[in-house]
The first five atom37 places (N, CA, C, CB, O) and aatype in JSON, in Angstrom:
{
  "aatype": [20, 20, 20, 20, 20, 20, 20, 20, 20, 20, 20, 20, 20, 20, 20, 20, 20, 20, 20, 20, 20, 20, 20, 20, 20, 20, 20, 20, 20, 20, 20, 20, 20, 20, 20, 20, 20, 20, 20, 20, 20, 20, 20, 20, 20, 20, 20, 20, 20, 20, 20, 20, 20, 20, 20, 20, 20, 20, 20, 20, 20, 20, 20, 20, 20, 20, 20, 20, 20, 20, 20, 20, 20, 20, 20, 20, 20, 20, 20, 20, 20, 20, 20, 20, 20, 20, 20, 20, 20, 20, 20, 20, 20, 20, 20, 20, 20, 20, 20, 20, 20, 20, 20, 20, 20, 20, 20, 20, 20, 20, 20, 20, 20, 20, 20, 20, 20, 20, 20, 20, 20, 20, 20, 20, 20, 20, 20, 20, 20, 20, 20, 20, 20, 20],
  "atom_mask": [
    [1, 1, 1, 1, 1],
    [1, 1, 1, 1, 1],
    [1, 1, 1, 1, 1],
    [1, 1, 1, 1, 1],
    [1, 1, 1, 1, 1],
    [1, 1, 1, 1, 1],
    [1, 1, 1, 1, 1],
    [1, 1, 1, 1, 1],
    [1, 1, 1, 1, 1],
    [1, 1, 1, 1, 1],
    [1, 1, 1, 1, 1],
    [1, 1, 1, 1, 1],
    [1, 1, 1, 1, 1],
    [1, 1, 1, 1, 1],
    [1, 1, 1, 1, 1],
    [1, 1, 1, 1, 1],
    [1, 1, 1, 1, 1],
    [1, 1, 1, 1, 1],
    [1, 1, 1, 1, 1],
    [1, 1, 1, 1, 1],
    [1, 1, 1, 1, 1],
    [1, 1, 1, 1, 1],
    [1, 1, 1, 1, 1],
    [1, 1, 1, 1, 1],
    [1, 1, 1, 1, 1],
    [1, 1, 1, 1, 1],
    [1, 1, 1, 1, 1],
    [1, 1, 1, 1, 1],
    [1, 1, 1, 1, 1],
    [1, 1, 1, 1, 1],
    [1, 1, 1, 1, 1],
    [1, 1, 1, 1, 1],
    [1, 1, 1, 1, 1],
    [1, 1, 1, 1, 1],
    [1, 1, 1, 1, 1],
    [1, 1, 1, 1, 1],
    [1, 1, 1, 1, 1],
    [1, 1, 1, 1, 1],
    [1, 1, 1, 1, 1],
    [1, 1, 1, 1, 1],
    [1, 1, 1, 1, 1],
    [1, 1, 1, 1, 1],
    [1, 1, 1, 1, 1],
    [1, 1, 1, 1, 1],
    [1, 1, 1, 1, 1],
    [1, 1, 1, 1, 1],
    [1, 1, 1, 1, 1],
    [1, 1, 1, 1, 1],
    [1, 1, 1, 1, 1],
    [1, 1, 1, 1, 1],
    [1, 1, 1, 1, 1],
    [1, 1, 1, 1, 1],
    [1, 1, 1, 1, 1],
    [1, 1, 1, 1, 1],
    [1, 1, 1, 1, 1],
    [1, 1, 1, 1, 1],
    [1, 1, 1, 1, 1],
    [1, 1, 1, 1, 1],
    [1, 1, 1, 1, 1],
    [1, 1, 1, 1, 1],
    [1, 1, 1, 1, 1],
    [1, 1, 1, 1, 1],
    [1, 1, 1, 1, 1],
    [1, 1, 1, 1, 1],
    [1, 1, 1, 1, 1],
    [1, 1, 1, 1, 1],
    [1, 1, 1, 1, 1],
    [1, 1, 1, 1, 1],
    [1, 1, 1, 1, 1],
    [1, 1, 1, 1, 1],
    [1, 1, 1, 1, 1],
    [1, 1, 1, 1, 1],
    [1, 1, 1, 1, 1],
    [1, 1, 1, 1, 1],
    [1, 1, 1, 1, 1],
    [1, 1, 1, 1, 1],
    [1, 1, 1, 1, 1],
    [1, 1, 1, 1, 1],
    [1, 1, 1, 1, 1],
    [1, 1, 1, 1, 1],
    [1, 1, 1, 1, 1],
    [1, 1, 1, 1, 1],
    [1, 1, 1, 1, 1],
    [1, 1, 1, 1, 1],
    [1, 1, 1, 1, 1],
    [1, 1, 1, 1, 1],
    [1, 1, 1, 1, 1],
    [1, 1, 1, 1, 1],
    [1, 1, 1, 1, 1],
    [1, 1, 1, 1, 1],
    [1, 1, 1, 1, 1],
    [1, 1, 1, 1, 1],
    [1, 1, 1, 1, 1],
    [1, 1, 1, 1, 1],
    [1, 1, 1, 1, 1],
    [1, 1, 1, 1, 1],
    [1, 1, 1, 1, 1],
    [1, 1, 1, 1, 1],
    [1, 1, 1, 1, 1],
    [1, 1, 1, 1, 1],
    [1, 1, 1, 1, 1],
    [1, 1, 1, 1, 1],
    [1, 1, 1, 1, 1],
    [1, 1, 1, 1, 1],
    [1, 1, 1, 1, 1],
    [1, 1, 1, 1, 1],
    [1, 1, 1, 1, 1],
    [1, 1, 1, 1, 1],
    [1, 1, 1, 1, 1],
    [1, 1, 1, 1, 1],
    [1, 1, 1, 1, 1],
    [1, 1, 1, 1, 1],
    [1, 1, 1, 1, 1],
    [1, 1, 1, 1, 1],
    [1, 1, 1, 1, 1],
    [1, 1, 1, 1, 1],
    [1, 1, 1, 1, 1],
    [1, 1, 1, 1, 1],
    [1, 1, 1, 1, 1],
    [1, 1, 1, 1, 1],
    [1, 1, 1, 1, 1],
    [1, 1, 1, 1, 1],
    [1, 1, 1, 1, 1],
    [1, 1, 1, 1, 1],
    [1, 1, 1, 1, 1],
    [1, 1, 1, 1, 1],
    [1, 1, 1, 1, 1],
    [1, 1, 1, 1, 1],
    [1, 1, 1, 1, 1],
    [1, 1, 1, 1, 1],
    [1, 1, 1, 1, 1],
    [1, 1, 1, 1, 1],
    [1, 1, 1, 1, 1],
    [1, 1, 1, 1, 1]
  ],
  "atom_positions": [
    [[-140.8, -47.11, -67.47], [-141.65, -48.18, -67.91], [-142.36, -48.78, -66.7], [-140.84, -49.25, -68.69], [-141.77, -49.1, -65.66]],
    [[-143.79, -48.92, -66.94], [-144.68, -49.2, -65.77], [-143.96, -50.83, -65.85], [-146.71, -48.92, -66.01], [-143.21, -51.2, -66.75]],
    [[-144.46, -51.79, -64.51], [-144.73, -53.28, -64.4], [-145.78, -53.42, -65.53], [-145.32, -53.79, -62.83], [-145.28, -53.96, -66.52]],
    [[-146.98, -53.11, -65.66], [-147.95, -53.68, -66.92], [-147.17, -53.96, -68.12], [-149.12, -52.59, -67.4], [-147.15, -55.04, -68.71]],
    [[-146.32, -52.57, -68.52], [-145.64, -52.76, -70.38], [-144.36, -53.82, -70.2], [-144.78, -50.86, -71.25], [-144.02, -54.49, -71.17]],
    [[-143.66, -53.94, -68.9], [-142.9, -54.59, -69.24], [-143.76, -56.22, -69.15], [-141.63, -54.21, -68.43], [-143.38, -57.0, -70.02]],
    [[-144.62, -56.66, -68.4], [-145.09, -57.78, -68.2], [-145.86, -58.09, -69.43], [-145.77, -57.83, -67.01], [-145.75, -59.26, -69.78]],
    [[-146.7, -57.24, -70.25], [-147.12, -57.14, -71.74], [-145.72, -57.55, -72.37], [-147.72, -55.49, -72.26], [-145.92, -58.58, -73.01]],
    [[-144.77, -57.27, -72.42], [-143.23, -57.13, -73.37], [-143.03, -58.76, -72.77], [-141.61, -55.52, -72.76], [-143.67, -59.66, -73.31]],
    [[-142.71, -58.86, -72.37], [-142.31, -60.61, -71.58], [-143.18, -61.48, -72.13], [-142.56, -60.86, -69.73], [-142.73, -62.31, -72.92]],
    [[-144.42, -61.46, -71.87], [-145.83, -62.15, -72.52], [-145.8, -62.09, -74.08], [-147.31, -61.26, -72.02], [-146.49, -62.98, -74.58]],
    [[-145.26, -61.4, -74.88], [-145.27, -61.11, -76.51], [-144.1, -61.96, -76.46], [-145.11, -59.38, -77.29], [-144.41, -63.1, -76.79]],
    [[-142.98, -61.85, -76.19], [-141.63, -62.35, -75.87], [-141.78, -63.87, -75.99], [-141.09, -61.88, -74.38], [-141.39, -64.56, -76.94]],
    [[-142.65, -64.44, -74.49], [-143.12, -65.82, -74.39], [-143.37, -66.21, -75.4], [-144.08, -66.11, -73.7], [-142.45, -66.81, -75.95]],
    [[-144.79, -66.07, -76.24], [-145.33, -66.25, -77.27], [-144.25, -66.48, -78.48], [-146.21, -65.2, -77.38], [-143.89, -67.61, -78.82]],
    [[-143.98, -65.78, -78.84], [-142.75, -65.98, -79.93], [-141.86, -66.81, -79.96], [-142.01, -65.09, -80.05], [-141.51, -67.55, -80.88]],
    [[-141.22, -66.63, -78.23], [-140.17, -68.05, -78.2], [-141.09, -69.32, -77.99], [-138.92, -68.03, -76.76], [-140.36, -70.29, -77.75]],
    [[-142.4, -69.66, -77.99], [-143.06, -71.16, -77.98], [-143.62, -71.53, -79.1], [-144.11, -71.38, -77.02], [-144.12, -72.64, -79.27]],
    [[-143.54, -70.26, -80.28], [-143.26, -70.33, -81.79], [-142.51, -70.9, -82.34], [-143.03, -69.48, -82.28], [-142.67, -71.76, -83.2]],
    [[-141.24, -70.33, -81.76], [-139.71, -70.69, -82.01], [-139.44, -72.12, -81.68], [-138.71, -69.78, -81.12], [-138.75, -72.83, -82.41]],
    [[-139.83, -72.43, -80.89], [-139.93, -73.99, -79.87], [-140.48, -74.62, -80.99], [-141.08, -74.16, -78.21], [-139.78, -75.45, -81.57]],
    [[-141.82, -74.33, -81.49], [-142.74, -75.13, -81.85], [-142.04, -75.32, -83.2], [-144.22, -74.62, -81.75], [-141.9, -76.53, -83.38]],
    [[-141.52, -74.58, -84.29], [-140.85, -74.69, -85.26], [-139.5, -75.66, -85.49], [-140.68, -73.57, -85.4], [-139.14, -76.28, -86.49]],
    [[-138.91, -75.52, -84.18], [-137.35, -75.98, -84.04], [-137.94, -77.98, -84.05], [-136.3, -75.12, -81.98], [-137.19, -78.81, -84.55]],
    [[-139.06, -78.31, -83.54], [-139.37, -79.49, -82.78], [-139.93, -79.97, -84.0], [-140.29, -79.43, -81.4], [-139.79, -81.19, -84.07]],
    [[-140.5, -79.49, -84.96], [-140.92, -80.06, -85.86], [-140.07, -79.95, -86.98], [-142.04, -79.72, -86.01], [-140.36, -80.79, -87.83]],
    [[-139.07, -79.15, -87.3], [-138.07, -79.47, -88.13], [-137.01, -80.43, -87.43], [-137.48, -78.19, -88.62], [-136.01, -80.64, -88.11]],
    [[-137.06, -81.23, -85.85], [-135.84, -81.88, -85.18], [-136.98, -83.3, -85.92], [-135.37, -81.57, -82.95], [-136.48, -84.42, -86.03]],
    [[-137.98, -83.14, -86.23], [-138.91, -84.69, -85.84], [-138.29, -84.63, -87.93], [-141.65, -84.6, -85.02], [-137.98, -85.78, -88.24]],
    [[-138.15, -83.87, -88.87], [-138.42, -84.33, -90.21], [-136.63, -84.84, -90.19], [-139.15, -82.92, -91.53], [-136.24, -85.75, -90.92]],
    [[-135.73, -84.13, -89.28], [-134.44, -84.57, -89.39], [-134.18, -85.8, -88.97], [-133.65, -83.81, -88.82], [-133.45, -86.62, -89.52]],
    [[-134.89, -85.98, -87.82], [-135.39, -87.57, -87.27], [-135.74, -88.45, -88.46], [-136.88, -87.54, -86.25], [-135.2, -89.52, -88.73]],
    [[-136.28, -88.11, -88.84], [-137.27, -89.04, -90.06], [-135.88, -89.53, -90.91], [-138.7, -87.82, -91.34], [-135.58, -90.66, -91.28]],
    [[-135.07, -88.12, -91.09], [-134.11, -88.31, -92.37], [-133.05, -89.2, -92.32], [-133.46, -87.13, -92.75], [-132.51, -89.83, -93.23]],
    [[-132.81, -89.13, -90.91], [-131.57, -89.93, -89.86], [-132.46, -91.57, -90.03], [-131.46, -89.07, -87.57], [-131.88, -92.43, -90.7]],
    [[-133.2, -91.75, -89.7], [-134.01, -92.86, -89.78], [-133.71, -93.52, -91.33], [-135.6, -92.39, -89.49], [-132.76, -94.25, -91.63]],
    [[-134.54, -93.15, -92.0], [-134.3, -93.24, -93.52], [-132.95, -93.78, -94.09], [-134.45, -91.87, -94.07], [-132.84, -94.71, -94.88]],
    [[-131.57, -92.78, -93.36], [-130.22, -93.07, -93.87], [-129.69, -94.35, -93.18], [-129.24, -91.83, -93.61], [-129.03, -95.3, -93.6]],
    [[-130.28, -94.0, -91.79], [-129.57, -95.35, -91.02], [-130.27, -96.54, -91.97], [-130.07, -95.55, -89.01], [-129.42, -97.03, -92.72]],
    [[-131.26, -96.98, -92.09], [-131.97, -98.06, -92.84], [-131.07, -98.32, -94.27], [-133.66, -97.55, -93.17], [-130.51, -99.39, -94.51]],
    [[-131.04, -97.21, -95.1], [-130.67, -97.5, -96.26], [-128.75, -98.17, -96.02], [-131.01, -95.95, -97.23], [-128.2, -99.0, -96.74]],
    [[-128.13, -97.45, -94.78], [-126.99, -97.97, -94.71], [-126.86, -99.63, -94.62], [-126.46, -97.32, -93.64], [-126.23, -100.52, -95.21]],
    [[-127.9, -99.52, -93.48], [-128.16, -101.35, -93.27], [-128.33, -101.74, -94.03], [-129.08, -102.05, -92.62], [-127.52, -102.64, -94.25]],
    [[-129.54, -101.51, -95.3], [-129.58, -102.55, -96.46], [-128.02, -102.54, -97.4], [-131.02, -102.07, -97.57], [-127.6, -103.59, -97.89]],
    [[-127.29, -101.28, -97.52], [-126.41, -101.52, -98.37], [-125.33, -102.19, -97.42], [-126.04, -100.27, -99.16], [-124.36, -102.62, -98.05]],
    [[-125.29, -102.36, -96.14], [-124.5, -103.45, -95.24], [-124.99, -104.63, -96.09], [-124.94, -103.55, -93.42], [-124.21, -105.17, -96.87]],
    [[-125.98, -104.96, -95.98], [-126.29, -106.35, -96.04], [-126.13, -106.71, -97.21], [-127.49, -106.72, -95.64], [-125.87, -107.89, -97.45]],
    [[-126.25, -105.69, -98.28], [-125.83, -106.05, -99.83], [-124.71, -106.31, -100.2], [-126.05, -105.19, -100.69], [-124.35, -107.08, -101.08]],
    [[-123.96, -105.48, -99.34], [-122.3, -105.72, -99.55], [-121.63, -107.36, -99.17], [-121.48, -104.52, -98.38], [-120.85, -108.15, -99.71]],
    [[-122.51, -107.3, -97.82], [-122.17, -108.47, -97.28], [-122.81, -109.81, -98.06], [-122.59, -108.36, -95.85], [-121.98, -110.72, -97.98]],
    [[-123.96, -110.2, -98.75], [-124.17, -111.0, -99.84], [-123.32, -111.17, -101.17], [-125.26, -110.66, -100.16], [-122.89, -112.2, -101.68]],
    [[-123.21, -109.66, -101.63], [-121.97, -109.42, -102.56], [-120.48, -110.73, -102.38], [-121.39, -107.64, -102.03], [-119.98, -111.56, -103.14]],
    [[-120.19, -110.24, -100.82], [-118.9, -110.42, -100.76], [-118.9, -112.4, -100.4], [-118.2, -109.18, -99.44], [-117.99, -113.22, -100.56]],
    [[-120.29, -112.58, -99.9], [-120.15, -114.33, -99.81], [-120.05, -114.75, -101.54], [-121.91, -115.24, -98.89], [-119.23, -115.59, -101.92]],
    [[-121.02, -114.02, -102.52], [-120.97, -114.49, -103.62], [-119.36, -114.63, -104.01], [-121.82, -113.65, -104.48], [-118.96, -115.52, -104.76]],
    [[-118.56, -113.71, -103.44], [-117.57, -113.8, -104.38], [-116.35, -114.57, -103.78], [-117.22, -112.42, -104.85], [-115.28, -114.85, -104.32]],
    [[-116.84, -114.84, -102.47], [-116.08, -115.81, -101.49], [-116.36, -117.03, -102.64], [-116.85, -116.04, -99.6], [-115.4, -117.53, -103.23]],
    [[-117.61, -117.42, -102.89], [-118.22, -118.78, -103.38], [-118.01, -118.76, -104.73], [-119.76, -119.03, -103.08], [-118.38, -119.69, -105.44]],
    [[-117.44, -117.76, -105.18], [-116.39, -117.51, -106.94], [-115.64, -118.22, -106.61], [-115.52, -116.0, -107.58], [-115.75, -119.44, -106.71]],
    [[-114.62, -117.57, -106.1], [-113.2, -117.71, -105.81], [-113.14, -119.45, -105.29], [-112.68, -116.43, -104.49], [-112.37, -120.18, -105.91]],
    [[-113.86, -119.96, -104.31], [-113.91, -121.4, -104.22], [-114.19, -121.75, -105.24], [-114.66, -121.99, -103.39], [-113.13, -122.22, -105.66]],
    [[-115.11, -121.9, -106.22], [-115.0, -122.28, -107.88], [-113.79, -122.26, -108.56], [-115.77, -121.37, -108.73], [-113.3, -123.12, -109.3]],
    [[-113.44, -121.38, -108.28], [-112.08, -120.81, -109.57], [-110.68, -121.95, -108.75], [-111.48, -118.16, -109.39], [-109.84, -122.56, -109.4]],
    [[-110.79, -121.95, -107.38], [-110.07, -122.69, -107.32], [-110.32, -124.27, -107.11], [-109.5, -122.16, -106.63], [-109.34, -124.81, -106.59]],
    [[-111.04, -124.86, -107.3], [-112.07, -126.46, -107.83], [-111.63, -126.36, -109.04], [-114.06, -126.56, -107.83], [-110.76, -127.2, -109.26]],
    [[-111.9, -125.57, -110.07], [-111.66, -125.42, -111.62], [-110.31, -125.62, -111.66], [-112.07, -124.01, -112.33], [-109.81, -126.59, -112.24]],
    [[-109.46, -124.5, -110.92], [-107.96, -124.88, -111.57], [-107.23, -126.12, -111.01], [-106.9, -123.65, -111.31], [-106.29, -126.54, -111.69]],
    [[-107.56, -126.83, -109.77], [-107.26, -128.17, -109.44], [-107.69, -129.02, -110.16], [-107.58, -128.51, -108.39], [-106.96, -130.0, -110.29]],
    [[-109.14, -129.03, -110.98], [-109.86, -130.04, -111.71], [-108.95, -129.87, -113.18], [-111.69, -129.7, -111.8], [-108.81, -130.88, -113.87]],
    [[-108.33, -128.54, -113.64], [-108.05, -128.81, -114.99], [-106.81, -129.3, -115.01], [-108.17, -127.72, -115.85], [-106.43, -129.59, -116.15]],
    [[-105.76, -129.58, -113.81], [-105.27, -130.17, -114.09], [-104.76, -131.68, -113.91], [-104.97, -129.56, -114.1], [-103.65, -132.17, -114.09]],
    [[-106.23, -132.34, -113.4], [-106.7, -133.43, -113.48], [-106.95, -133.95, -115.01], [-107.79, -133.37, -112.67], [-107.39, -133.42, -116.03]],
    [[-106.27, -135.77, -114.54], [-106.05, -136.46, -115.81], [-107.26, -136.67, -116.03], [-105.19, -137.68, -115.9], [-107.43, -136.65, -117.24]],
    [[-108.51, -136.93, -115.31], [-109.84, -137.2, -115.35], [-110.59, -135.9, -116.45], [-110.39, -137.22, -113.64], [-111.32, -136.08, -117.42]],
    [[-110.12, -134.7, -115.9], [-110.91, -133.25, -116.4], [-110.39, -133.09, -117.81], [-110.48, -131.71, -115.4], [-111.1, -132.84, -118.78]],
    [[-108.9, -133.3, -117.83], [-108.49, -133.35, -119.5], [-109.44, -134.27, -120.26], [-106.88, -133.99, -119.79], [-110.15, -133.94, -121.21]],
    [[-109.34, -135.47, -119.69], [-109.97, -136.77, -121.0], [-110.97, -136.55, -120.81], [-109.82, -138.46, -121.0], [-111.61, -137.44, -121.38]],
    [[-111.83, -135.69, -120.22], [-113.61, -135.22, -120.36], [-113.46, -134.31, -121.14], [-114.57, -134.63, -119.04], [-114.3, -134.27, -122.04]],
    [[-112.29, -133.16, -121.14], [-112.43, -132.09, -121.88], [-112.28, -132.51, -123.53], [-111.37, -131.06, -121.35], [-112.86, -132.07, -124.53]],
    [[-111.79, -133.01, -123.44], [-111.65, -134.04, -124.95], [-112.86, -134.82, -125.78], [-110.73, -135.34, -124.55], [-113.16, -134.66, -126.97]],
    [[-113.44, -135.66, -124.85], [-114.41, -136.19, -125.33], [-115.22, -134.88, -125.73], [-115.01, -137.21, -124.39], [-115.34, -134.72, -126.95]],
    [[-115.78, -133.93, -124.93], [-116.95, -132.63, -125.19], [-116.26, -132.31, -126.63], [-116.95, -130.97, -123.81], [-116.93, -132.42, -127.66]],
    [[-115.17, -131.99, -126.67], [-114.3, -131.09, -127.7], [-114.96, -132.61, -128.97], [-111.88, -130.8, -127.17], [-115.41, -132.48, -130.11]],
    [[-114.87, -133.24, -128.59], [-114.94, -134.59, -130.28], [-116.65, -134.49, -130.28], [-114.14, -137.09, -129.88], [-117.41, -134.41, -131.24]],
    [[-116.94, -134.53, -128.83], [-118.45, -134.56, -129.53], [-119.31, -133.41, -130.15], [-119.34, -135.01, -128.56], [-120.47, -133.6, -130.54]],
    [[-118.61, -132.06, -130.23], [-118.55, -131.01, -130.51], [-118.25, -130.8, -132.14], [-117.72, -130.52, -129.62], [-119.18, -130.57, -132.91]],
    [[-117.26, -130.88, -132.47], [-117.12, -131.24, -133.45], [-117.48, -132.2, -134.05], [-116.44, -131.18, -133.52], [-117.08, -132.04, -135.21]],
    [[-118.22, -133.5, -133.91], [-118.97, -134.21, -134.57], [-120.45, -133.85, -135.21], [-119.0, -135.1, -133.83], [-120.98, -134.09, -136.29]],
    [[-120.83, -133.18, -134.05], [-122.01, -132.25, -134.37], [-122.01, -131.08, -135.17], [-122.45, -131.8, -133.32], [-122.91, -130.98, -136.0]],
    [[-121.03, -130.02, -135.03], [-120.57, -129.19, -136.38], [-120.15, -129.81, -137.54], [-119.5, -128.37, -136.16], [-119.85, -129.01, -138.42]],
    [[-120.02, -131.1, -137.86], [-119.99, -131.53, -138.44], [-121.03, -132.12, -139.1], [-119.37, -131.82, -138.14], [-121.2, -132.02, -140.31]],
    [[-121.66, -132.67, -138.44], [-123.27, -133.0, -139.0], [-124.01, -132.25, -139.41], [-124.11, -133.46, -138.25], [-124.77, -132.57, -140.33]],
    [[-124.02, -130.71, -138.72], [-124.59, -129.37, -139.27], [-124.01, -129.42, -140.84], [-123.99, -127.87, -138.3], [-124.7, -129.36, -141.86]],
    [[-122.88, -129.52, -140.77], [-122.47, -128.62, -141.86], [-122.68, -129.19, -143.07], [-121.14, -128.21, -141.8], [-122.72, -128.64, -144.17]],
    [[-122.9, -131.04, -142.64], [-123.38, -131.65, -144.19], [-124.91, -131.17, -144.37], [-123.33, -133.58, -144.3], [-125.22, -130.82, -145.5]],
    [[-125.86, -131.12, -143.38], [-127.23, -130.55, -143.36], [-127.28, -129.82, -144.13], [-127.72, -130.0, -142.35], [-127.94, -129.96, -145.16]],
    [[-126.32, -128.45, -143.73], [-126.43, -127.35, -144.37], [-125.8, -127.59, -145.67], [-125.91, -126.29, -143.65], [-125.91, -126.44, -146.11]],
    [[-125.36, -128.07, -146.37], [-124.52, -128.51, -147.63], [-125.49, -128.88, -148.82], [-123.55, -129.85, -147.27], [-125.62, -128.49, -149.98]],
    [[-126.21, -129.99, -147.86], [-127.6, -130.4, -148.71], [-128.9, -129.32, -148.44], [-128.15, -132.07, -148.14], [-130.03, -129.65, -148.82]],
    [[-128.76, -128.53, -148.04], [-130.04, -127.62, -147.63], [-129.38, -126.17, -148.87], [-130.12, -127.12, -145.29], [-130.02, -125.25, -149.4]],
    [[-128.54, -126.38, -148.93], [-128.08, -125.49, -150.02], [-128.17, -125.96, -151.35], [-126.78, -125.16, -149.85], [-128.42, -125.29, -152.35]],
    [[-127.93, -127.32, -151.26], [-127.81, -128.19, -152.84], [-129.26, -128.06, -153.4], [-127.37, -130.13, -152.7], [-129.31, -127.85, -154.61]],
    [[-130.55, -128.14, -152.68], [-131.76, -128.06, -152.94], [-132.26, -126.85, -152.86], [-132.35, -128.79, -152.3], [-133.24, -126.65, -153.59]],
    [[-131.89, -125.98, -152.2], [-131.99, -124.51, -152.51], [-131.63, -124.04, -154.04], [-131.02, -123.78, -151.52], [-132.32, -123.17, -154.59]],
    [[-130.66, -124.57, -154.63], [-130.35, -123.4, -155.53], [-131.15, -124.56, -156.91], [-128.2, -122.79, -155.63], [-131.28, -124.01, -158.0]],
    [[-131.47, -125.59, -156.83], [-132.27, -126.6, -157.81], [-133.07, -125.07, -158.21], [-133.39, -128.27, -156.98], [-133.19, -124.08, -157.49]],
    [[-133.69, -125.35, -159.99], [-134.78, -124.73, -160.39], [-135.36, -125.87, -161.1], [-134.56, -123.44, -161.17], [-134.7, -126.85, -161.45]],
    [[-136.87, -125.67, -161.35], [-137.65, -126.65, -161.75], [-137.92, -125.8, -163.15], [-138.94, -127.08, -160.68], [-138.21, -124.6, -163.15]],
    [[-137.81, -126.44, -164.09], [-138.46, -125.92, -165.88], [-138.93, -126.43, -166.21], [-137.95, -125.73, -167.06], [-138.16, -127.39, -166.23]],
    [[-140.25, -126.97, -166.83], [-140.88, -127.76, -167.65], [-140.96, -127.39, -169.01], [-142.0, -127.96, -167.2], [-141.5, -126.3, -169.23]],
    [[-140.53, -128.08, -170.01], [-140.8, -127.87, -171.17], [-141.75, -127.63, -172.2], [-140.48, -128.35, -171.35], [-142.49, -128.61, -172.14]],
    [[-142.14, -126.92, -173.09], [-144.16, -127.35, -173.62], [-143.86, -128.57, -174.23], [-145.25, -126.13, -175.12], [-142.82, -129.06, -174.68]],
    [[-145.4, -129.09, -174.09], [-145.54, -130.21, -174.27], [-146.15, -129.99, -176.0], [-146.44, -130.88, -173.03], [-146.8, -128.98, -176.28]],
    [[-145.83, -131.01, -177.0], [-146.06, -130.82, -178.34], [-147.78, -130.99, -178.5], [-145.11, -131.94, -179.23], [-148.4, -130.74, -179.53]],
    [[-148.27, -131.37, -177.49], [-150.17, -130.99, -177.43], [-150.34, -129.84, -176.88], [-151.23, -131.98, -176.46], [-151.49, -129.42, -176.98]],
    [[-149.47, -129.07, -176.25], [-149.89, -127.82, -175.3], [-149.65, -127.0, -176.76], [-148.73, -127.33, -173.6], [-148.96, -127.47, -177.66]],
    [[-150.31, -125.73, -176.82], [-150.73, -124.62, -177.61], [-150.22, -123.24, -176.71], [-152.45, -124.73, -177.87], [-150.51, -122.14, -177.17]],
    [[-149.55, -123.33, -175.61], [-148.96, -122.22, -175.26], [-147.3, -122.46, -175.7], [-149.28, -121.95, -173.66], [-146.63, -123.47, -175.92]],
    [[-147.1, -121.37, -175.72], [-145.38, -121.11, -175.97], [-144.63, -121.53, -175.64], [-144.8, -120.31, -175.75], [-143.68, -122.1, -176.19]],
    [[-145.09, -121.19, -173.94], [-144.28, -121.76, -172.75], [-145.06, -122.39, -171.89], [-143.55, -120.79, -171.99], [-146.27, -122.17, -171.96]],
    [[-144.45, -123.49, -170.67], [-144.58, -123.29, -169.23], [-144.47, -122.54, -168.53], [-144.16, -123.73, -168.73], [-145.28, -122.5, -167.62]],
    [[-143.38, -121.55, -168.6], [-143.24, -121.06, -167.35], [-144.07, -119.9, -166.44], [-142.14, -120.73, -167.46], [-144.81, -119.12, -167.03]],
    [[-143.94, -119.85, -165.23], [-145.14, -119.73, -164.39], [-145.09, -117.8, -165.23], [-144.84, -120.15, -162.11], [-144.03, -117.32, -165.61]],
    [[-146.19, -117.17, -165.31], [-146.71, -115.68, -165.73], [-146.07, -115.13, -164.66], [-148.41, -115.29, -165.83], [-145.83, -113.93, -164.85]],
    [[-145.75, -115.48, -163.74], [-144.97, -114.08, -162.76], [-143.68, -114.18, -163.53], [-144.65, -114.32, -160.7], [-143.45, -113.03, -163.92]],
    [[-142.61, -115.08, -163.98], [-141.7, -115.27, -164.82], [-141.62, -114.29, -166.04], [-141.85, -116.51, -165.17], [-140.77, -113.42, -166.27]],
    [[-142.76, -114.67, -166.78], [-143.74, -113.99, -167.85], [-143.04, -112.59, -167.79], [-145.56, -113.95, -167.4], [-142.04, -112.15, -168.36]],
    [[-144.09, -111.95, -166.72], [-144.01, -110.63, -166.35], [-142.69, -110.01, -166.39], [-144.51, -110.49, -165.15], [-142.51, -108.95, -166.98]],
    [[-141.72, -110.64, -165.75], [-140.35, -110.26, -165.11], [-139.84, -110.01, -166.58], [-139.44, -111.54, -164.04], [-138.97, -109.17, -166.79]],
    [[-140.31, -110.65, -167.46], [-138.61, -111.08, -168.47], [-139.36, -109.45, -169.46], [-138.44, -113.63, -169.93], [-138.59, -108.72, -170.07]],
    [[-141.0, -109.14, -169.44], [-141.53, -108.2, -169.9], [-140.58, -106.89, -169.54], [-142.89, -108.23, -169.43], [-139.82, -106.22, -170.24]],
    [[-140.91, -106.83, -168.19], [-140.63, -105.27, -167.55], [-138.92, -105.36, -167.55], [-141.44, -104.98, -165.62], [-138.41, -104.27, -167.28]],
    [[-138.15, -106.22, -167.75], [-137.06, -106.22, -168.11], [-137.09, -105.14, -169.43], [-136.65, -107.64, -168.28], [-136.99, -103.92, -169.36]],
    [[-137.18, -105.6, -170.11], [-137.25, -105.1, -171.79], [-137.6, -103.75, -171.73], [-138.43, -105.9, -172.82], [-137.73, -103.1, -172.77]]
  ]
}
């Protein structure tokens, strides 16, 4: 093998491996991108966790306010009053509704009158009904 074919062979060689280069560098930059992307999304779900976990810090201080307050003589005799005024009001509903039923089921009839020349009063959709019955 002359110096020319092998220096031709080296030169084809080059070429290919700055192919190879050029391929490897642009699939390292989309893995970059991806690494980027994950690190970010970790941080936000850091920071979600970490909001999460004050919310439930700021539960748990509730829950324990609540169970010191219920067994406060103050929190009982409030819980009482709500409970009467509660039931005063279901109670007021329920006569509402008592009389909202009493006038619901009323029907109105008028009788003929001994100058009227029809049969009846009652309204022709009535009429109709008692027809298509038959």
């Amino acid at each position: 093998m002359c110096i020319r074919d092998r220096s031709n062979d080296l030169m084809e060689e080059n070429g290919k491996l700055k192919e190879r280069v050029k391929s490897l560098e642009a699939q390292m930059e989309i893995l970059l991108k991806e690494k980027g992307e994950l690190e970010r999304k970790v941080l936000m779900g850091e920071i979600a966790l970490a909001e999460e976990r004050k919310k439930v810090v700021f539960v748990e201080k509730q829950l324990m306010e609540l169970k010191s307050l219920g067994n406060s003589q103050e929190f009982i005799k409030e819980k009482a009053q709500m409970r009467n005024r509660i039931e005063n009001v279901e109670t007021k509903i329920l006569k509402s509704q008592s009389h909202v039923l009493c006038v619901d089921t009323c029907l109105l009839y008028t009788s003929p009158s001994p100058r009227d020349r029809q049969k009846s009063r009652m309204p022709s959709s009535a009429c109709k009904k008692k027809k298509k019955k038959k």
